[in-house]
C-alpha positions in Angstrom: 42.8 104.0 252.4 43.5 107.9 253.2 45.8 106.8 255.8 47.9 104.9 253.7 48.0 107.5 250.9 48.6 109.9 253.4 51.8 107.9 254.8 53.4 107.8 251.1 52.8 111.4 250.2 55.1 111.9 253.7 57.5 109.3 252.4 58.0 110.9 248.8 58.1 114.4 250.9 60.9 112.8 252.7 62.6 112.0 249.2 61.9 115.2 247.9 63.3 117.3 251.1 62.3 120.1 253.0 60.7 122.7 250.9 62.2 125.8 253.0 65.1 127.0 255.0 64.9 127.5 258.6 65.9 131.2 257.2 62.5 131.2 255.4 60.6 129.8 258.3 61.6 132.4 260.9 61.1 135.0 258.5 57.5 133.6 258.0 57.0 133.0 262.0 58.0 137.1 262.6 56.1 138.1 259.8 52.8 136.7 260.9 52.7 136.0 264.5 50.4 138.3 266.8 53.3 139.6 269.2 54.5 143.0 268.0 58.6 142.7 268.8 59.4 139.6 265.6 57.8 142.4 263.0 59.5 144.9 264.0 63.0 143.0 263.6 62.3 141.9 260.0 60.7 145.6 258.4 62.9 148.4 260.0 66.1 149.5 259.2 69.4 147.7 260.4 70.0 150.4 263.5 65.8 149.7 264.7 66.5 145.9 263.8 69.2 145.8 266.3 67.1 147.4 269.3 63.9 145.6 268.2 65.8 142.3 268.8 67.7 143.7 271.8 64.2 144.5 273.6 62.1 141.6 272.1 65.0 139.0 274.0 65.1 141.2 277.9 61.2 141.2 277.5 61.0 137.0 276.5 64.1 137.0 279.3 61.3 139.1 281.6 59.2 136.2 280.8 60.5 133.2 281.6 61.8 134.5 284.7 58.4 135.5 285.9 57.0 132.4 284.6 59.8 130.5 286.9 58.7 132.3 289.9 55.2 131.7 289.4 55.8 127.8 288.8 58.0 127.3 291.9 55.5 129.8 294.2 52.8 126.9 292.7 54.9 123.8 293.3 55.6 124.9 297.1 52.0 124.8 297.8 51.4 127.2 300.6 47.8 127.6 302.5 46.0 130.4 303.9 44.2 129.8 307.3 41.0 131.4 307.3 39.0 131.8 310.6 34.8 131.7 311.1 32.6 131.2 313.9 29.5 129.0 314.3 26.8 128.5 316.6 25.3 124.6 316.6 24.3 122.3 319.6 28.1 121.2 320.5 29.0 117.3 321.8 30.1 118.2 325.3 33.4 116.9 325.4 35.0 113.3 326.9 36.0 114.0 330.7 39.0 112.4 332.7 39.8 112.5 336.2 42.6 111.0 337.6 44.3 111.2 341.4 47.8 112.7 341.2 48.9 109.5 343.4 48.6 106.4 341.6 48.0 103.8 344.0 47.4 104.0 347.6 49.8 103.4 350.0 48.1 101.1 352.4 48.0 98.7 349.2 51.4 98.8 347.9 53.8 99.6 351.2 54.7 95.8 351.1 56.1 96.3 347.7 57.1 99.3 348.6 59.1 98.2 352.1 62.6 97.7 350.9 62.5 100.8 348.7 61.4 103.4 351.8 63.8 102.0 354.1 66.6 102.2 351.4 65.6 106.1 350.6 65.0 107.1 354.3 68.2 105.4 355.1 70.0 107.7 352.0 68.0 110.4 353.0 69.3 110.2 356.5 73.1 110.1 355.5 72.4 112.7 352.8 71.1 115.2 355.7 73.3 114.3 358.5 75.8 117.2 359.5 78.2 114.6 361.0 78.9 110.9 360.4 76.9 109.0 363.4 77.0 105.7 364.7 73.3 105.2 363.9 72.9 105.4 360.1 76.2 103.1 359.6 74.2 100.5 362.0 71.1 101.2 360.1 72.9 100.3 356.5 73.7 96.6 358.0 70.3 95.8 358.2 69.0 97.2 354.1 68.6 95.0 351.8 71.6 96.6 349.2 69.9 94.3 346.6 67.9 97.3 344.9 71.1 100.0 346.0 73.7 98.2 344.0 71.5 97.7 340.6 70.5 101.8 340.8 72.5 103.1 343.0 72.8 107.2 344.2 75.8 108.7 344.5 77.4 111.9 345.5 79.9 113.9 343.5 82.9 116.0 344.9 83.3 118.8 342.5 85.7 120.5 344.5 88.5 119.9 341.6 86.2 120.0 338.5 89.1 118.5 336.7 88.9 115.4 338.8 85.8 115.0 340.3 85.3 112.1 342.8 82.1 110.0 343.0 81.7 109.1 346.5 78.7 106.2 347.5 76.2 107.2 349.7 76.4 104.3 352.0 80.3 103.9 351.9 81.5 104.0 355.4 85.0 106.0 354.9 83.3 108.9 354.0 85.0 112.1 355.4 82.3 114.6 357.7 82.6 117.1 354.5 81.3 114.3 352.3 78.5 113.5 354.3 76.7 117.1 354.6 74.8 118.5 351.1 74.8 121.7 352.8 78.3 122.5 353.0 78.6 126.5 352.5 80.6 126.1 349.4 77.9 123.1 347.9 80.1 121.5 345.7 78.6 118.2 346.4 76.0 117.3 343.9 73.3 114.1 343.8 73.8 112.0 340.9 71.7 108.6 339.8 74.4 106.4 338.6 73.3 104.2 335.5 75.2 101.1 334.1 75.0 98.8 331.3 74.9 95.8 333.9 76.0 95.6 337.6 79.5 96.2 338.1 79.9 97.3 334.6 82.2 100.4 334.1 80.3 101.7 331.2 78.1 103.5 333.5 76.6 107.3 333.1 75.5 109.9 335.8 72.3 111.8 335.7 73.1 115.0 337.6 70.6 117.0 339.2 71.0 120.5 340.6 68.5 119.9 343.6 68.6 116.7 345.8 65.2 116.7 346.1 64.6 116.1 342.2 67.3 113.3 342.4 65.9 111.5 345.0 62.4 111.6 343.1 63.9 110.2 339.8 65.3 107.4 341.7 62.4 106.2 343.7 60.6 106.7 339.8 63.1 104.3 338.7 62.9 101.7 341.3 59.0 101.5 341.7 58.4 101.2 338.5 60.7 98.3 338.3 58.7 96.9 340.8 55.5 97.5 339.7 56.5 96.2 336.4 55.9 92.7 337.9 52.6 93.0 339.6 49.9 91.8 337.1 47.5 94.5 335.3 44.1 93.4 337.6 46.1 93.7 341.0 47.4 97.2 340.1 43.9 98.2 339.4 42.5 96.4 342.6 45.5 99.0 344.6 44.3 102.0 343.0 41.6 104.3 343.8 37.7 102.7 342.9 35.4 104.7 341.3 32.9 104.6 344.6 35.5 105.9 346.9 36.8 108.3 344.3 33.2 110.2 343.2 31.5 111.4 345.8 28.5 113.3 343.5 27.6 113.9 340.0 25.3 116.1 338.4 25.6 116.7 334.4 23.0 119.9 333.7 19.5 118.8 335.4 20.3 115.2 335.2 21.9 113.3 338.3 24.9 110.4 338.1 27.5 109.0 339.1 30.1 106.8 339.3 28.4 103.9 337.4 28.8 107.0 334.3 31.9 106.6 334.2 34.8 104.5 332.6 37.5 103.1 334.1 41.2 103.0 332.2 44.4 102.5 333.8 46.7 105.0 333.5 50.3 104.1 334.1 51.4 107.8 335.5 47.8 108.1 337.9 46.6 104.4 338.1 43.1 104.5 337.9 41.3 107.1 335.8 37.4 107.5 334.8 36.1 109.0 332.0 33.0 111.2 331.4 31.0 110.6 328.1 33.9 109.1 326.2 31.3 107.4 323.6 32.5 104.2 323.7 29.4 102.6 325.0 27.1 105.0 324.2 26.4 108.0 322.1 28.2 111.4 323.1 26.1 113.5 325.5 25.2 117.4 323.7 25.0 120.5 325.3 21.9 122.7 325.2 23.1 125.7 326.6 26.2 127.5 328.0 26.6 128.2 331.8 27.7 126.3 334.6 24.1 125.3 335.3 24.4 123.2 332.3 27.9 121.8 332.6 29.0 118.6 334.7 29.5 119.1 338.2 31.8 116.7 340.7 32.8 116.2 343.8 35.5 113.9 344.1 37.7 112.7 347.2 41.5 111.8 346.4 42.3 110.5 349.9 45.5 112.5 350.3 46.7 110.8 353.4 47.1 107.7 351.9 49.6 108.9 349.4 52.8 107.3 348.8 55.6 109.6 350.2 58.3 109.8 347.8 56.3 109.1 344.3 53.5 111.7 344.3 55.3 115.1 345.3 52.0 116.6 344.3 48.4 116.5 345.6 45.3 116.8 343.8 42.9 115.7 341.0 44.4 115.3 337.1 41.9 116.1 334.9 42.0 116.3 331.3 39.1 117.6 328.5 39.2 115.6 325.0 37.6 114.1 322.2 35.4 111.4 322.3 37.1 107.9 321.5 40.7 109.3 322.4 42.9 108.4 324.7 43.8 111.0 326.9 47.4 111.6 327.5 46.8 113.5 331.2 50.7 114.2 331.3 51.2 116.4 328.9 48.4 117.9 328.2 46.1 117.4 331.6 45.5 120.2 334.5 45.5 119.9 338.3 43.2 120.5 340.5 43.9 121.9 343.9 42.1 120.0 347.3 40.3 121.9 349.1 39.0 124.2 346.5 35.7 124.7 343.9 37.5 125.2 340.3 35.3 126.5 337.6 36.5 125.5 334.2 35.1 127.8 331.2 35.5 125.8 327.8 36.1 127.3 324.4 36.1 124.9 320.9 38.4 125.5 318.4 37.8 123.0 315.4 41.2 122.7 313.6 40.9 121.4 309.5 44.2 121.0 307.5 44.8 120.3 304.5 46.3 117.0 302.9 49.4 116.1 300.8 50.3 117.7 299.0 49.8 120.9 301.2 50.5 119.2 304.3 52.1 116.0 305.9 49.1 115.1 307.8 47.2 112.2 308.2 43.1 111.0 308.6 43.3 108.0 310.3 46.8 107.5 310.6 46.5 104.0 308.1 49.7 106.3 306.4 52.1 106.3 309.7 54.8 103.9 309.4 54.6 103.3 313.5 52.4 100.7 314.7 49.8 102.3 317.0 50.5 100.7 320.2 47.6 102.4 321.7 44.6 101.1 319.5 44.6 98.1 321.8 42.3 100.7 323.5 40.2 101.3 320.7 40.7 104.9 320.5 41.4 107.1 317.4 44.9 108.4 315.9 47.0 110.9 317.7 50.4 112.5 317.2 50.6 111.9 321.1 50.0 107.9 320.6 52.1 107.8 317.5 55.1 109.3 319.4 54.7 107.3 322.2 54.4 104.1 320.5 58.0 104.8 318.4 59.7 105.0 321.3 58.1 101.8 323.2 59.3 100.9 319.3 62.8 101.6 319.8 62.9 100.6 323.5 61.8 96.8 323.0 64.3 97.0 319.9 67.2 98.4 321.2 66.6 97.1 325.4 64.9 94.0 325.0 61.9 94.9 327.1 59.4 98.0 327.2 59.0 100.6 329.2 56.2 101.0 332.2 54.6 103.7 331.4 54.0 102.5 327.7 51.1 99.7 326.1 53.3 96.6 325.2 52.7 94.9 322.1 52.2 90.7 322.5 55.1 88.7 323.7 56.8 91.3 325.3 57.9 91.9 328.7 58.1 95.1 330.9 61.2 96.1 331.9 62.6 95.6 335.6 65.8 94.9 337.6 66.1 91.3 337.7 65.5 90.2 334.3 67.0 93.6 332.5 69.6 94.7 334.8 71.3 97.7 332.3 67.3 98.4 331.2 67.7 102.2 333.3 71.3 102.8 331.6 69.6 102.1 328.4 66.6 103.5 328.9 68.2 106.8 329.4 70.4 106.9 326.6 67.3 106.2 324.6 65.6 109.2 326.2 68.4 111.6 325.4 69.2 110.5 322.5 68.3 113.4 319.7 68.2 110.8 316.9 66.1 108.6 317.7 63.7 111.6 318.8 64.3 113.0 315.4 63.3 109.3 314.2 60.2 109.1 315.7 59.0 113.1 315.0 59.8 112.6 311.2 57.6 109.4 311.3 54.7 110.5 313.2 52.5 112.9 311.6 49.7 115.6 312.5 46.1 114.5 312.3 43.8 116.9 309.5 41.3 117.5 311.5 41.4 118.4 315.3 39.5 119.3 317.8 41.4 121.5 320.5 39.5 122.8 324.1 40.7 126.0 325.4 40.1 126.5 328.9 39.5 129.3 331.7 39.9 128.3 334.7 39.4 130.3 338.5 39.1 128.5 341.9 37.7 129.6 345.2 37.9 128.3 348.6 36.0 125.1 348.9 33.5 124.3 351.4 33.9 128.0 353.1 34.1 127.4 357.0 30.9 128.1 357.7 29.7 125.3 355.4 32.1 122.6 356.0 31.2 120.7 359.4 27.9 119.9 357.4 28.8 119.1 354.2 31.6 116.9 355.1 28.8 115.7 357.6 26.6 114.9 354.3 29.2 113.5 352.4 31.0 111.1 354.5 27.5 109.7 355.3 26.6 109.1 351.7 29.5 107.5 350.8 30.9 105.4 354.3 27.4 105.1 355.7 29.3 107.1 359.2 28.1 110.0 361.2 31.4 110.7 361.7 33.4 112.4 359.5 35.5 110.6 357.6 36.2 113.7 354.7 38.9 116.6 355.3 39.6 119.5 353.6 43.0 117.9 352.2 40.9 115.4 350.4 38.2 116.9 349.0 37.6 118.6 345.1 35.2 120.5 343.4 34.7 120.8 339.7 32.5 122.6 337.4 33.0 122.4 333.2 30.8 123.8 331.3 30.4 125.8 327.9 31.9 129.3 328.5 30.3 130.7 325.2 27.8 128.4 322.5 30.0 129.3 319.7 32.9 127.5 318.2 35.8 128.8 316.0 36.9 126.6 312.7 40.5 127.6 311.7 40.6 126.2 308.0 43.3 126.0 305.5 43.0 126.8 301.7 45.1 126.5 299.2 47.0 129.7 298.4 47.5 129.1 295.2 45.5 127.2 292.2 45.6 126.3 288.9 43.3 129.0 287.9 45.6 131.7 289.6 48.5 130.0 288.0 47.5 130.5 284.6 46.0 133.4 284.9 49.7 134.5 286.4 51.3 133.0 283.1 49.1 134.5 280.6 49.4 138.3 282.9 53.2 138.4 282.6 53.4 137.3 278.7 51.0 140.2 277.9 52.3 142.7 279.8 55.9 142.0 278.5 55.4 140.3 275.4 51.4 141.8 274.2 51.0 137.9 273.3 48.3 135.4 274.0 47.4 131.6 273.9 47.5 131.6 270.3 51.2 133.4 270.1 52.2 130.2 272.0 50.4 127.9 269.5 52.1 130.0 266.7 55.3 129.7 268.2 54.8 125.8 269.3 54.1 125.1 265.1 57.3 127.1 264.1 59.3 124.6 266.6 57.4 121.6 265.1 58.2 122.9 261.8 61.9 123.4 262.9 62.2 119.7 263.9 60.4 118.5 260.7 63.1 120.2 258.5 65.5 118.9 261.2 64.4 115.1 260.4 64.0 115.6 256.7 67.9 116.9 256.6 68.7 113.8 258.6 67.0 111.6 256.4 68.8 113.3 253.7 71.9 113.3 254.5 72.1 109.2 255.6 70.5 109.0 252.2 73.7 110.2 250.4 75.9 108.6 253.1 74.5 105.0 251.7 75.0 106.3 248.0 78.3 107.0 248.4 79.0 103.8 250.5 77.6 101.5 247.3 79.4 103.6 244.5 82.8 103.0 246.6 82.2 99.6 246.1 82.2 99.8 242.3 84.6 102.1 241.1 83.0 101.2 237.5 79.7 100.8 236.4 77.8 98.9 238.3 77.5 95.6 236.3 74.3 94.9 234.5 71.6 92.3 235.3 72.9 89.9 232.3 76.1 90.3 233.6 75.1 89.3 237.1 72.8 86.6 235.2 75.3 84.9 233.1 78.5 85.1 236.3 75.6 83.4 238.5 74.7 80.7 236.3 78.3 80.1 234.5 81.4 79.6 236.9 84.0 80.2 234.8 82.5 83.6 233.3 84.7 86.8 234.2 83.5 90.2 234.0 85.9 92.3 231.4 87.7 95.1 232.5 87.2 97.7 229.7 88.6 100.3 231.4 92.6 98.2 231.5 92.0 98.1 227.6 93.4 100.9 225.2 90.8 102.6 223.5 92.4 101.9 219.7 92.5 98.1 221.1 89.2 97.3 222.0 87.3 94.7 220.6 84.7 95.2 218.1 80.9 93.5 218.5 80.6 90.8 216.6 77.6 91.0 213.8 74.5 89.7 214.3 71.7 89.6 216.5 72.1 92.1 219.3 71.4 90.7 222.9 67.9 92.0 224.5 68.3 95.0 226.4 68.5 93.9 230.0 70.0 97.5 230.8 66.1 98.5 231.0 65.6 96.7 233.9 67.8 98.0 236.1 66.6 99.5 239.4 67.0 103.5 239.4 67.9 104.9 242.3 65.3 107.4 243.9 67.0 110.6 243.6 66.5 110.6 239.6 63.0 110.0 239.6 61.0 112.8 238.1 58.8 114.5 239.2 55.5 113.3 238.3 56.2 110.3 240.4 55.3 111.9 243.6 51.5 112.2 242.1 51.3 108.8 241.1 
């Protein structure tokens, strides 16, 4: 019941109009708010008036442009790292060695057969000071099948403007042609890359140094070959876990191999893990010192390395979080044969923030790539997510995926036979910044990280005093021979341990809040304006007054506009309710015109009865009633 009496006191408010000026309102509003300039404008004279006003705007200018830089220094989110340091009993960290050769060579040279003769064969025409009888003879006998689909190729850059591609096992090549070390070396080794064989949309990887050419395209070639060997006979060529870890010792506690797991690794073949977690629960560390670190000895078998693939020689190793997958490549270390290297481990524990301070992600459920690497079970990384978008775009824009990548089901590696242009298009891919840009604006950062910073120092390793017997020692452990089967080439020792029991946590906070935010607001509107929260609240009622007046005006004025509109449609009075009465029941009555009449000739009323007084019931409109009807 108050409701609806309150509603039709508004409406005969609404009838009545507003009951002040806007004038009278901002006189009110400057009269009675709390900020000092508005008083001053309305009680001084008309010269204070006019620099009362003046400052009172460049002060309420002041603030709103503080208040704008405030908002947008809120709205942009910035952090602050902050840096402590902890002492707790640490997880020792997952462990990955690796051999810097992949396979071994007594395993793979039959795959490898037509590939060696082809590169010795370049090799030999590349080198040769003078065109011979003996390489021309040798050329009959390749297979060319492998040359023609990648083939190298020399480039005369004598005229730069017209440079001439010359093949390597042409036969009218000139003496100058056939010598890289020409005084003037304008000859330069080039992969050349093609769409499909015998296409002319073909591209040349230049490379300043033979030696890096020749290296990118036996890369090329093995891996198509490899590509077709199934994933258990790859593993079977590779170096096992019992020939590969000679000894283990992880604080007081012996193991060995049998501690380990084994992954394939597409750039090293076989790799084994150390306390990955997988299996079972990540091994801590009590104390710092190499005494309580893990200890290996490991044999990589360097002369059984495959010639022109590993240029290197030594152990990969990589430290890492427990359930990740460790990505030796980039972020992995060598270590040298022949050597003891000490490895010193620091933790830094990195924790970022979230959207909106940060585009990182938890699990990476958010990423739009698919994770090609979970098949592995391991957790989100930027390393996995960038990796996986371009095995993305490869099997998109190739047909087939890439080696060195996880395939998702139903699709094929990529080699020769079936995908002859795969290495033209594989390179574009690779050098092409867009679809890098692609794939960095997908993937994203994970929150929380854990990164291992390392020192590392070597020494001689065993010293020649030491060597006959441990070698001695060793080869009988491990090939059950009193001879010695172990060389200095081949052998690697490796301490990792804790170099300090601390750990640093760089967190990130927000640099900004809403607290400092309106603390911020409410600092500049005093110190500029003297006001507070309730000078806003006074000033937010004078607007909602303003808009009331507004709307009662409006109301108002399409008030008058209908009036108007029904008086033009009688230019006379408006004809009474008997008249209306008597023209709805009688069709042939006519409403008289009185006003076509002369005055002295207007008919006089009839005596008798007068007519009831229908003129009472008219409607009135609402603009003449009185007063008192607005307390009814």
């Amino acid at each position: 019941m108050n409701v609806k009496k309150y509603f039709v006191r508004a409406l005969h408010r609404l009838q009545k109009g507003p009951g002040y000026t806007y004038k009278e309102l901002l006189v009110w509003y400057c009269d009675n708010t709390n900020t000092h300039g508005p008083k001053r404008i309305i009680k001084e004279g008309p010269k204070k008036k006019l620099m009362w006003f003046f400052l009172t705007l460049l002060f309420a200018s002041l603030v709103f442009w503080q208040w704008g830089i405030l908002i947008n220094t809120y709205l942009s989110y910035n952090v602050t790292s902050s840096l402590s340091i902890g002492f707790k009993t640490m997880k020792f960290p997952a462990v990955t060695v690796c051999n810097a050769n992949p396979f071994k060579y007594s395993e793979v040279k039959h795959l490898l057969k037509d590939l060696d003769m082809l590169i010795e064969a370049a090799l030999e025409r590349i080198l040769q000071p003078m065109p011979g009888n003996s390489s021309q003879n040798t050329s009959l006998s390749l297979n060319l099948e492998l040359w023609n689909q990648i083939p190298l190729v020399l480039i005369d850059e004598h005229d730069k403007d017209n440079p001439i591609i010359l093949d390597i096992f042409e036969s009218n090549r000139t003496a100058e042609g056939n010598s890289l070390a020409s005084e003037e070396k304008k000859y330069k080794l080039a992969v050349k890359l093609c769409s499909y064989q015998g296409s002319n949309n073909c591209t040349y990887r230049n490379f300043s140094s033979a030696a890096q050419a020749v290296s990118e395209w036996y890369i090329l070639q093995s891996t198509s070959i490899l590509s077709k060997v199934p994933l258990q006979e790859r593993i079977r060529m590779g170096y096992q876990a019992e020939d590969m870890i000679l000894a283990c010792l992880y604080g007081a506690e012996p193991c060995n191999y049998k501690n380990f797991t084994q992954i394939y690794h597409p750039d090293h073949g076989n790799c084994y893990i150390f306390n990955w977690g997988m299996d079972e629960e990540a091994l801590n560390s009590s104390n710092p010192g190499a005494e309580f670190g893990l200890k290996l000895i490991l044999d990589i078998s360097q002369q059984d390395y495959i010639p022109y693939l590993s240029s290197a020689a030594g152990a990969r190793l990589m430290l890492h979080q427990q359930k990740s997958f460790p990505f030796l490549k980039d972020q992995g270390i060598y270590a040298m044969a022949g050597t003891e290297t000490s490895i010193g481990v620091l933790v830094d524990e990195l924790e970022r923030m979230g959207y909106p301070y940060s585009d990182c992600t938890n699990n990476g459920s958010d990423v739009p790539v698919k994770n090609l690497y979970s098949q592995y079970n391991t957790s989100y990384s930027i390393q996995a997510c960038l990796r996986s978008c371009f095995q993305n775009h490869m099997i998109e824009i190739c047909g087939c995926g890439h080696y060195m990548f996880p395939l998702p089901e139903g699709v094929n590696y990529c080699n020769n036979e079936d995908n002859p242009g795969w290495a033209y298009c594989y390179s574009s891919l690779r050098s092409s910044i867009r679809q890098r840009q692609i794939c960095i604006d997908s993937c994203k950062e994970t929150c929380n990280d854990t990164q291992y910073k390392m020192t590392i120092s070597m020494a001689d390793w065993p010293s020649e005093a030491s060597e006959d017997w441990i070698f001695h020692i060793l080869s009988y452990e491990r090939d059950m021979s009193t001879n010695v089967t172990l060389d200095r080439n081949g052998i690697i020792k490796l301490n990792i341990y804790f170099q300090e029991y601390n750990y640093r946590t760089i967190s990130e906070s927000a640099a900004t809040t809403i607290v400092w935010l309106l603390s911020s607001l409410g600092g500049q509107f005093g110190f500029w304006m003297g006001g507070s929260v309730l000078c806003l609240i006074e000033f937010g009622e004078i607007i909602i007054d303003s808009l009331w007046i507004t709307i009662i005006h409006v109301i108002s004025w399409c008030k008058g506009l209908k009036q108007k509109r029904a008086q033009a449609q009688y230019p006379n009075a408006p004809p009474t309710v008997s008249e209306l009465v008597e023209a709805h029941t009688n069709l042939g009555f006519q409403h008289e015109d009185t006003g076509a009449i002369p005055r002295d000739e207007a008919l006089h009323p009839e005596p008798g009865t007068p007519p009831p007084n229908y003129d009472s019931l008219r409607v009135q409109p609402l603009d003449i009633l009185g007063p008192d009807s607005d307390t009814e």
